[in-house]
N, C-alpha and C positions, 0 to 999 in steps of 0.2 A: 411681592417677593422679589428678591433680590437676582441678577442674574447668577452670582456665583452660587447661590443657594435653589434655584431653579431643578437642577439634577440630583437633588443631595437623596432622592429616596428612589435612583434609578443604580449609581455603582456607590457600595458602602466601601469600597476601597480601592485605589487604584490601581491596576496592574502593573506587574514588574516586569512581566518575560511575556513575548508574544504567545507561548500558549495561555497563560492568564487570557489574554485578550481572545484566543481564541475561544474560548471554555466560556465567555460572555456573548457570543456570536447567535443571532436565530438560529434555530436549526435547520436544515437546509443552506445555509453559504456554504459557496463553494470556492475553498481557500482553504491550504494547508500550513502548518508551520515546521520549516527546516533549518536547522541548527538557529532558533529564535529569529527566523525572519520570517514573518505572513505573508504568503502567495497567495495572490486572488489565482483565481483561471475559472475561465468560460466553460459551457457544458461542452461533454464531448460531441464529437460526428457521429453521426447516421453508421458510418461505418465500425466506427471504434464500439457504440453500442451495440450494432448485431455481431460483433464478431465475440466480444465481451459475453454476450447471453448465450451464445453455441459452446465457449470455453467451457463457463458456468454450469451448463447440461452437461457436458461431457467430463469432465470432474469431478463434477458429485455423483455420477454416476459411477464411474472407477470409485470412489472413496467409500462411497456407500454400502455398493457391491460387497468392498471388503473390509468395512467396518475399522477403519485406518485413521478417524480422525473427523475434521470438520474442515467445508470449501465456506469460507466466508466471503461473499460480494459487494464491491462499494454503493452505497457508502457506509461504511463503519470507520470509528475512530480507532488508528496504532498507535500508541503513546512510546515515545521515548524518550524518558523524564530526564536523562542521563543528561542527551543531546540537545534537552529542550524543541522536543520535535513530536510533532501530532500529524499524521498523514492519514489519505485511506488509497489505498491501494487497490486497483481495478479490482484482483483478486486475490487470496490469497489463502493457505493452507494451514492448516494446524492437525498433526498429530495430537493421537489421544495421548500421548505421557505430556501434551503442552496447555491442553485445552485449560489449564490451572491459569492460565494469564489472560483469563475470559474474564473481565469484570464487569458492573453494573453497564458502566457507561462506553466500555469499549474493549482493547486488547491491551495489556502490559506487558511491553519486551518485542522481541523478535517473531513475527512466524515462522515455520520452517523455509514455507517458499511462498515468493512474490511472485505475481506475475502483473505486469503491468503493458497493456497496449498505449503504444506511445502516442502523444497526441502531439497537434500544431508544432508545439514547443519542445522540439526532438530533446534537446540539451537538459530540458529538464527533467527526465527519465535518465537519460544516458549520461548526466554529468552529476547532477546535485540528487536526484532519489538515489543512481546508485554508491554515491559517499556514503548515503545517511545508512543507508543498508548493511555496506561493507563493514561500518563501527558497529554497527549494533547486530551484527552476528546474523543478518539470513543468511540461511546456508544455502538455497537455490534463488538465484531471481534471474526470470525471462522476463525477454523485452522483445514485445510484436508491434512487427509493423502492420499499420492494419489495413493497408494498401496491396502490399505485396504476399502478405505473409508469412514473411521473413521472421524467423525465429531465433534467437539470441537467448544463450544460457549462461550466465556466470555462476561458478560455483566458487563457495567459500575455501580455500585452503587450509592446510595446518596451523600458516603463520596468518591468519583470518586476513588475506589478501584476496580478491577476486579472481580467479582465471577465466579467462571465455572458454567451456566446454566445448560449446557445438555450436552452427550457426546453419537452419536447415528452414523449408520453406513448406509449411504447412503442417509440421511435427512437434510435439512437447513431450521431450525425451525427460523426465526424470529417475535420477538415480535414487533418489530419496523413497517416491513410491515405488521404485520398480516397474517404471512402465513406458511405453511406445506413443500417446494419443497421437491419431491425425485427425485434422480438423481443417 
């Protein structure tokens, strides 16, 4: 067999847009795609996991309690077909009037709120997730340092611009559930 004919029964077509390529990926890589460009990145820290898993208990706890919705935890796929973008996001929230954008394989659309513990690569949380965020409508995204515990809320505005809320050190103030967590 030929070498260009070698692969012919591994991709029956070839991708156009890095999520294509993503969507071909084993399960398990760890790499997202934002505004069509695929980001590898390494696993998180020891830190960013346990603070990650204490959020997660404490979340679902509040949500559960009061029957508000769904705490999804990564890794899950958010699709933003729009933006040509596929991420998963440490953690994140969905109300029940949203839970419709749960599909087979992932989320379609915005969650209400992100949370994301920043990792190695501060910039890519605080620069390029929160663009991709701001166009596609989350309306809360916290960004924890997972060192300090420094808390960072941007809220979505009218003109769907980000402001920074609040910036507090072991607190996840949202307006959205209505609630105080310290952690």
């Amino acid at each position: 067999m030929s070498d260009q004919h070698k692969y012919k029964n591994f991709i029956s077509e070839i991708p156009s847009t890095a999520v294509e390529v993503y969507r071909m990926l084993p399960e398990g890589t760890r790499c997202e795609v934002i505004f069509n460009e695929l980001i590898m990145s390494p696993s998180p820290s020891s830190l960013h996991q346990l603070l990650l898993s204490d959020l997660h208990v404490l979340i679902y706890s509040f949500i559960k309690e009061r029957n508000l919705g769904k705490v999804i935890l990564s890794p899950f796929d958010v699709y933003f077909e729009a933006y040509d973008s596929a991420v998963q996001p440490d953690l994140m929230v969905l109300l029940n009037e949203n839970l419709n954008k749960i599909g087979k394989d992932g989320l379609y659309g915005a969650p209400d709120i992100v949370i994301e513990i920043l990792s190695q690569n501060r910039a890519y949380d605080t620069k390029r997730k929160k663009a991709l965020y701001e166009k596609a409508g989350v309306k809360e995204y916290f960004m924890i340092d997972p060192e300090n515990k420094i808390t960072t809320l941007l809220t979505l505005n009218s003109s769907g611009v980000y402001e920074q809320t609040y910036e507090e050190t072991g607190v996840l103030n949202s307006a959205i559930l209505s609630c105080k967590l310290t952690f």
